[in-house]
Backbone bond lengths (Angstrom), bond angles and torsions (degrees), N, CA, C in turn:
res aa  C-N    CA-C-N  psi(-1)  N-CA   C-N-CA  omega(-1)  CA-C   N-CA-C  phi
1 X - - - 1.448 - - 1.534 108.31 -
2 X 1.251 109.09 132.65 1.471 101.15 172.20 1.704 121.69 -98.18
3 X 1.114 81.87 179.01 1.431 83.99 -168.78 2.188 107.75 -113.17
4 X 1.098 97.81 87.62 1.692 109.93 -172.06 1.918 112.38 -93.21
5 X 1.231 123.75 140.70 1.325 141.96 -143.48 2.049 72.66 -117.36
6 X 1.431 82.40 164.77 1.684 93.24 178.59 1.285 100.94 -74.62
7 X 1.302 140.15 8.91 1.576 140.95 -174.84 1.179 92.05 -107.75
8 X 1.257 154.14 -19.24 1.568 158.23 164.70 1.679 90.20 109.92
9 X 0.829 112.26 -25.34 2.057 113.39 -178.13 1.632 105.05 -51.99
10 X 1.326 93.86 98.48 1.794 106.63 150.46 1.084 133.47 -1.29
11 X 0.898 152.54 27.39 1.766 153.56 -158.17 1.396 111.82 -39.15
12 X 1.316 130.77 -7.51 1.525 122.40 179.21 1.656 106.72 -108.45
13 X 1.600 99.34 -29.15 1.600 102.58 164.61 1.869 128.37 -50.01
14 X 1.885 86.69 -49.93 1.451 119.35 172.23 1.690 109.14 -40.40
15 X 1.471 95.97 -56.27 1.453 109.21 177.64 1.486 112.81 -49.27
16 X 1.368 109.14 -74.56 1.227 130.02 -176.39 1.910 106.16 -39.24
17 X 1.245 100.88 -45.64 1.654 100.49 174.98 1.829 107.00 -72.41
18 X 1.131 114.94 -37.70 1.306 104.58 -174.03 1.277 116.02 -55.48
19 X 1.504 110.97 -53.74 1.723 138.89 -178.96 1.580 99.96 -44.85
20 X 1.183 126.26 -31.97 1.642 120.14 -169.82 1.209 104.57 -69.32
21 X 1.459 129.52 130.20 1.684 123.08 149.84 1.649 124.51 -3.08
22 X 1.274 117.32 121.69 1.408 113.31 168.11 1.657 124.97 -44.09
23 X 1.441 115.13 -73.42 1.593 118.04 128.61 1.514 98.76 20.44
24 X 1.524 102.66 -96.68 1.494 105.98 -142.79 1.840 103.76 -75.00
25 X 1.343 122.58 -25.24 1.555 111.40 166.59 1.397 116.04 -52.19
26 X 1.510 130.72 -36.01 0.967 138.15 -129.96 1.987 89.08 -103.54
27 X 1.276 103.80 -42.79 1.284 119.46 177.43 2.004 95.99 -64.48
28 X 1.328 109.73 -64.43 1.701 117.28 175.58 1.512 109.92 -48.35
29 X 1.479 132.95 -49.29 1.432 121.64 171.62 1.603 101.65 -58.48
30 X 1.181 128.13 -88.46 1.168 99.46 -170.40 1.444 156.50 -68.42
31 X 1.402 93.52 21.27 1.923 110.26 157.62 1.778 97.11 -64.14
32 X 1.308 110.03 -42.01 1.617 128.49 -150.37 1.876 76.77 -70.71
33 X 0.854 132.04 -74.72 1.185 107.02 -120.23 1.442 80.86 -116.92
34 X 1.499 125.50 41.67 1.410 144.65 122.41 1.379 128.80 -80.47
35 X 1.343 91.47 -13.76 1.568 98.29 169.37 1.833 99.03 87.95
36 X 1.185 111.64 8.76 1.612 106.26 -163.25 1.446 92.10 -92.44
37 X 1.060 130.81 91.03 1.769 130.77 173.11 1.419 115.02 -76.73
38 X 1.171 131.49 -24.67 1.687 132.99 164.15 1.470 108.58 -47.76
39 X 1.389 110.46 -60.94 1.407 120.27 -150.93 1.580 87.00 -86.35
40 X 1.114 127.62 -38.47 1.665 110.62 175.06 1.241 118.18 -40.90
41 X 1.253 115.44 -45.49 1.282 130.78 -142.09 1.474 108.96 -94.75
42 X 1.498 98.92 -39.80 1.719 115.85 170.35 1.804 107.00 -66.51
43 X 1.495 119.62 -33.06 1.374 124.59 154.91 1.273 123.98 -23.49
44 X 1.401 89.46 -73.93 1.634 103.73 -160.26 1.391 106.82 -88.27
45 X 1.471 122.48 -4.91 1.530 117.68 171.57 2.057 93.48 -81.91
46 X 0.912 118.88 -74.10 1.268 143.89 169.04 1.900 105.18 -10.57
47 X 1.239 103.03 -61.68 2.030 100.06 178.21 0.959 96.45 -99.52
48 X 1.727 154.39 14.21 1.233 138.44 -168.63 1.759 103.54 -140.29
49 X 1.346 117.45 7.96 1.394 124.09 152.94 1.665 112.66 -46.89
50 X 1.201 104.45 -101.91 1.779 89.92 163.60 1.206 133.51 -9.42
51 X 1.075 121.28 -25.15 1.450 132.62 164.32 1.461 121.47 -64.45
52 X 1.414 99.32 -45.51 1.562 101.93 172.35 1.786 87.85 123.58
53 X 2.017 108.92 6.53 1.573 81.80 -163.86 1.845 106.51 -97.47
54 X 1.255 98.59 163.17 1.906 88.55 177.98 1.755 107.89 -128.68
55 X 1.294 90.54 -161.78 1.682 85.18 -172.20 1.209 106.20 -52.38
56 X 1.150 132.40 -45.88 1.640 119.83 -149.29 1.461 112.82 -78.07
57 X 1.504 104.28 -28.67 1.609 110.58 174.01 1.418 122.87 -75.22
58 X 1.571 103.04 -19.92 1.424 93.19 -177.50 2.005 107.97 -116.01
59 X 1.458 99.14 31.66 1.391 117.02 155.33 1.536 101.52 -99.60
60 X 0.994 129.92 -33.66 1.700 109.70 -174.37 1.373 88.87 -97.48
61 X 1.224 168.25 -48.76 1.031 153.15 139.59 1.545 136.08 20.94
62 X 1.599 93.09 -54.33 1.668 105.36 171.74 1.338 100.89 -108.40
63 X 1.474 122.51 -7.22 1.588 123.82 161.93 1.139 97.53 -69.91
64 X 1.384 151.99 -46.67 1.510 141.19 179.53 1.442 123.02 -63.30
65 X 1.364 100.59 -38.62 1.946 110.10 166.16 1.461 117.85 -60.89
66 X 1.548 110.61 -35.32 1.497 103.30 160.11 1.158 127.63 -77.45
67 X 1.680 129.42 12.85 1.254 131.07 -156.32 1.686 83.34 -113.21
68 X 1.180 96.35 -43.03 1.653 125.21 -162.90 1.933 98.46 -55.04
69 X 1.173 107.34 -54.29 1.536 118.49 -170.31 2.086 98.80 -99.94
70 X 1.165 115.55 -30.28 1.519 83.93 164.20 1.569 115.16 89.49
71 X 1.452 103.27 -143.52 1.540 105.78 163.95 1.843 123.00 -95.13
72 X 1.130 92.63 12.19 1.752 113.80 167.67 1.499 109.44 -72.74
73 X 1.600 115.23 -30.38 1.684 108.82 149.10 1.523 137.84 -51.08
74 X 1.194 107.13 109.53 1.475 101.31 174.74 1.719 114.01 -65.05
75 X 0.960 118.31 93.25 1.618 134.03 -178.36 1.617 85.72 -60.16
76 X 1.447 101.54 140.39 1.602 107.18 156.56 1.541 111.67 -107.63
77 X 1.621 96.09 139.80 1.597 107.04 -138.09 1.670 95.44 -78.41
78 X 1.603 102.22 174.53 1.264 133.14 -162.89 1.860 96.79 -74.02
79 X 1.336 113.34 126.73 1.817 105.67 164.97 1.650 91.47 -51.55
80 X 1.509 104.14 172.07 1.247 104.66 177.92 1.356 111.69 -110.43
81 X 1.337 141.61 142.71 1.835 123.55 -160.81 1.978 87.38 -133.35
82 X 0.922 108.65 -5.26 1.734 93.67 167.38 1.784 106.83 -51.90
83 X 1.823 90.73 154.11 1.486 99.39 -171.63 1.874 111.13 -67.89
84 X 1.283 102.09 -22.17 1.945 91.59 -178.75 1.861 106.41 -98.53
85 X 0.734 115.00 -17.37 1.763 124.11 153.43 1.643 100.35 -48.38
86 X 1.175 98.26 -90.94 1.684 90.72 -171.93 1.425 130.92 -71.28
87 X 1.109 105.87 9.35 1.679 119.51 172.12 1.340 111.58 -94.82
88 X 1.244 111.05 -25.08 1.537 113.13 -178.08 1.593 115.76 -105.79
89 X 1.495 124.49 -10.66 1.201 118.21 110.00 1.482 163.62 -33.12
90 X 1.555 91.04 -37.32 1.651 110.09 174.49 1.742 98.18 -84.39
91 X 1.120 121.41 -34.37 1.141 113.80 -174.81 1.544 131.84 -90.39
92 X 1.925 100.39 3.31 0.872 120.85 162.20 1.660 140.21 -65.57
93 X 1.567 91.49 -19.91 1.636 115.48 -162.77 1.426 102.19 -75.51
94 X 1.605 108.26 165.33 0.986 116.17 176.78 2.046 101.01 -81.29
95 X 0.882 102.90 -174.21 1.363 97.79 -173.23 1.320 141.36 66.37
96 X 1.822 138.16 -167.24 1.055 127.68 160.73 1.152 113.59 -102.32
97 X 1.018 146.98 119.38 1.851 132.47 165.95 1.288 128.55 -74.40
98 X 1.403 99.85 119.88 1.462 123.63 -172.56 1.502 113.02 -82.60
99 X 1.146 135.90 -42.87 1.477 141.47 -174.88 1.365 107.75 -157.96
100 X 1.122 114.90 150.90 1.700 135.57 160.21 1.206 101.31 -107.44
101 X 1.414 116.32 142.39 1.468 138.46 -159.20 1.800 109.16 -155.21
102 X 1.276 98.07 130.63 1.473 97.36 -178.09 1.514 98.98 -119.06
103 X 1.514 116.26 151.47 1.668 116.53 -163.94 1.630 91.59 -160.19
104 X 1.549 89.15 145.09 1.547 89.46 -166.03 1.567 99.22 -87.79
105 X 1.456 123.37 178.26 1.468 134.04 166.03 1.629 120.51 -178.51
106 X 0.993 128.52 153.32 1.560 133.90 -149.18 1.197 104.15 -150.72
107 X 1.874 106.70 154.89 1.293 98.57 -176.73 2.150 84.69 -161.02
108 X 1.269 108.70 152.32 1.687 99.30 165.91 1.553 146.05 -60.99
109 X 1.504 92.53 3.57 1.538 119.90 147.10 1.247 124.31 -72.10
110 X 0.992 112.98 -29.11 1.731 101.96 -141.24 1.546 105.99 -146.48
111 X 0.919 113.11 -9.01 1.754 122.63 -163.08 1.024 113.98 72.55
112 X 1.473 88.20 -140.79 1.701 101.89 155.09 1.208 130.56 -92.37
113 X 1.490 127.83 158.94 1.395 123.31 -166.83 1.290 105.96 179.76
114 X 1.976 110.61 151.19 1.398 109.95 -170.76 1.177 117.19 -112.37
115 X 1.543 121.12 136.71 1.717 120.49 -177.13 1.648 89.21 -103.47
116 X 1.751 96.03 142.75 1.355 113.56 -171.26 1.535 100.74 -104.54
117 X 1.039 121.01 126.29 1.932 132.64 -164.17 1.623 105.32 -108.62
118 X 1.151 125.51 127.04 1.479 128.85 156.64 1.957 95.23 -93.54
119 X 1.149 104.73 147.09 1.664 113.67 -175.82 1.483 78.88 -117.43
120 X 1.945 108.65 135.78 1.065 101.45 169.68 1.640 94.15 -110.27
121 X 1.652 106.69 -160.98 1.853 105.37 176.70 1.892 92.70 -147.78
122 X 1.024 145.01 126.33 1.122 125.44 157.47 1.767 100.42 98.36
123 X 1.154 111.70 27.59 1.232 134.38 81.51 1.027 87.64 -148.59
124 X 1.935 118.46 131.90 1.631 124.27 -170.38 1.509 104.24 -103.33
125 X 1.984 95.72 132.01 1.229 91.33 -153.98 1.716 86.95 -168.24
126 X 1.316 121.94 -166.16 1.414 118.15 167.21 1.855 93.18 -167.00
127 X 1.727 99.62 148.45 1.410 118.58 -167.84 1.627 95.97 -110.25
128 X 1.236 134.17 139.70 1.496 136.24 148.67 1.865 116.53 -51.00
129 X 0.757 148.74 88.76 1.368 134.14 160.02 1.220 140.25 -48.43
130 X 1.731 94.66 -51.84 1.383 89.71 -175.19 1.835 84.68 -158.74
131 X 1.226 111.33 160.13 1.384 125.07 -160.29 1.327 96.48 -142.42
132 X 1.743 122.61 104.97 1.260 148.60 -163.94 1.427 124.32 -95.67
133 X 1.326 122.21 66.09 1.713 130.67 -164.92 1.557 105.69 -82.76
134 X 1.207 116.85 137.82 1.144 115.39 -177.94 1.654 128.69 -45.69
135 X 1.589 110.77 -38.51 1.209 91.12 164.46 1.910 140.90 -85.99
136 X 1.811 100.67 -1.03 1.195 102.06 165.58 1.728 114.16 -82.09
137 X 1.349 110.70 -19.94 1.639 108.60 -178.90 1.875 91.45 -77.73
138 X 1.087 143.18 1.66 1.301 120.43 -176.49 1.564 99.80 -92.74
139 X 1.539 104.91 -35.33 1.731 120.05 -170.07 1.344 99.81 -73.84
140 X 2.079 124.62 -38.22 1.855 99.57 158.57 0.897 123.09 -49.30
141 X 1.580 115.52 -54.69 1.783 102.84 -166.39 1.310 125.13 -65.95
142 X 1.482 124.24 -21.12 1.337 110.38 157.59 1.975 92.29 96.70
143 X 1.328 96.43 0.78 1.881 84.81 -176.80 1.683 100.55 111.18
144 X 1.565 135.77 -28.36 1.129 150.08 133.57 1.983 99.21 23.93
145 X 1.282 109.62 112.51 1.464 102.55 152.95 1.762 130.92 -67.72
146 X 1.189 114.44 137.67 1.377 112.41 -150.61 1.617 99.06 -113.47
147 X 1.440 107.95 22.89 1.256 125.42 175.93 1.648 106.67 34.94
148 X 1.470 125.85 43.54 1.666 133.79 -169.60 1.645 122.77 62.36
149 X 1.554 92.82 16.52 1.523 84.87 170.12 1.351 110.96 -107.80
150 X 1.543 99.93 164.18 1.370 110.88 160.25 1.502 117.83 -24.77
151 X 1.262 126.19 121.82 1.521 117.00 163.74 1.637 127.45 -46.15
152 X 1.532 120.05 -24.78 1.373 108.85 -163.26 1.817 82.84 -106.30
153 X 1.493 109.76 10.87 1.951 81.25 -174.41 2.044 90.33 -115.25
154 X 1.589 99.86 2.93 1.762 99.91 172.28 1.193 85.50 -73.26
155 X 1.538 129.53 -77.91 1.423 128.89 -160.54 1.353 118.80 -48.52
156 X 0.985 109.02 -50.49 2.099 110.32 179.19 1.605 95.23 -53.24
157 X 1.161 119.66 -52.92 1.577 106.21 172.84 1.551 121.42 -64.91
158 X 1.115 139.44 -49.71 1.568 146.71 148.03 1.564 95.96 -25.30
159 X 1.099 147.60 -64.05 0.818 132.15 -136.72 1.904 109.41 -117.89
160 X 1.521 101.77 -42.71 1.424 108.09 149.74 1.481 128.14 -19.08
161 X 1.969 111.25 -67.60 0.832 104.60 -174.32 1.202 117.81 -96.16
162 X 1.097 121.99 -24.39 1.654 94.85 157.87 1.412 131.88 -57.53
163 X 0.913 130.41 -13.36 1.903 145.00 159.81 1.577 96.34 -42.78
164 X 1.529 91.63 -76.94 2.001 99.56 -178.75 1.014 105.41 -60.18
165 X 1.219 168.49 -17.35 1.172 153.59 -160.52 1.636 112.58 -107.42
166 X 1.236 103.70 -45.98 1.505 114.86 151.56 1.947 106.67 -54.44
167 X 1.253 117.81 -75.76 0.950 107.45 154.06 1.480 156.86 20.06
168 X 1.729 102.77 -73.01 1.105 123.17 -171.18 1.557 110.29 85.83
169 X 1.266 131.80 -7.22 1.783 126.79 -163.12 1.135 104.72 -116.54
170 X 1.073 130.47 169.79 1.267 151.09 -175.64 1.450 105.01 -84.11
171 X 1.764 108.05 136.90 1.364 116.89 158.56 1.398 133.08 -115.19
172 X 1.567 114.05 127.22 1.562 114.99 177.89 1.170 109.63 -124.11
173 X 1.338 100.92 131.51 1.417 130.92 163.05 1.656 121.65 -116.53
174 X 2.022 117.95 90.94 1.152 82.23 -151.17 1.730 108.14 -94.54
175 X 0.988 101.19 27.27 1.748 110.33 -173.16 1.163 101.35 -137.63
176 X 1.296 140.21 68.23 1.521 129.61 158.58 1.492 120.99 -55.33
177 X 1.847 94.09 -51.24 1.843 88.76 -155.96 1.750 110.22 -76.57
178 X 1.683 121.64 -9.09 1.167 132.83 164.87 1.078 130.29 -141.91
179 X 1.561 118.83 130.67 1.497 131.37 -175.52 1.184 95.15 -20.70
180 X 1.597 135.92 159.84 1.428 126.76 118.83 1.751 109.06 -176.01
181 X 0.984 103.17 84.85 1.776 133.13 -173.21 1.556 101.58 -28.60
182 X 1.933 118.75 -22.89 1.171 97.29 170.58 1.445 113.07 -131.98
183 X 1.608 106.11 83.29 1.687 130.29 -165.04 1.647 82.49 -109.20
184 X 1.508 116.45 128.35 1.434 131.59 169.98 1.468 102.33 -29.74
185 X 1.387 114.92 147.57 1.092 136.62 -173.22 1.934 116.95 -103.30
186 X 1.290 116.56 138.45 1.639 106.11 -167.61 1.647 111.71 -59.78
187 X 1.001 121.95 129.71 1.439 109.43 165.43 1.821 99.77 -122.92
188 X 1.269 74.36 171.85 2.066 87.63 -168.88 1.627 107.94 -79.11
């Protein structure tokens, strides 16, 4: 049970942040408002063991420091998935491009999430474009029904195919309706 203040703010979290070394907040705010949430978090688990604190406490912990600072976080920004963004990327590459391909991949940041692929041929190879996290695929769609998918595998498709189609190439996606990092890969 926690223990919540009429401000909804945690009071044992509060604690738990107060109790840490000055030093080490000072080092923990500005992971925060680097946007570096690993290393916050590995912080405050790291000097706040002795404390009694563990992972889970010192994830809402630096979840409260980002609550705390707001838009005073420097967010690291959104790939960009508009159609002349990634066209002028694609057309940047060395090579010809044969297909755009979206493929899922995950990490304990981020979940799951889709990296958007131009396949080149001549020199055969493939470029990242754009890297689709759930909360930048919510900010493409704009509110967009995602017809029950994943948000970042609506947008990699929204945005995928219009790439290829502009394009001219073919698009595969061969796992839309579920994550799974090892869904067959496009071949020509």
């Amino acid at each position: 049970m926690t223990n919540r203040g009429a401000d909804g703010v945690d009071r044992d979290m509060e604690n738990h942040w107060r109790a840490l070394p000055a030093g080490i907040r000072t080092q923990i705010d500005g992971y925060v408002l680097q946007d570096r949430l690993m290393l916050a978090v590995k912080g405050v688990w790291e000097a706040g063991r002795v404390q009694g604190i563990g992972l889970r406490e010192a994830q809402e912990i630096v979840h409260l420091r980002y609550v705390h600072f707001g838009d005073r976080v420097a967010r690291t920004p959104d790939d960009p998935l508009d159609l002349d963004s990634l066209a002028a990327l694609a057309h940047g590459l060395p090579g010809r491009v044969v297909a755009i391909e979206a493929i899922w991949d995950g990490d304990t940041v981020h979940d799951w999430f889709v990296n958007l692929l131009a396949i080149t041929d001549e020199p055969a190879g493939q470029k990242c474009l754009a890297t689709i996290y759930w909360g930048a695929a919510e900010r493409a769609l704009e509110g967009a029904d995602t017809g029950g998918l994943h948000p970042s595998a609506a947008a990699a498709i929204r945005s995928g195919t219009a790439l290829a189609g502009h394009l001219g190439v073919p698009f595969h996606f061969a796992s839309p309706d579920t994550p799974d990092d090892a869904a067959p890969r496009w071949r020509p």
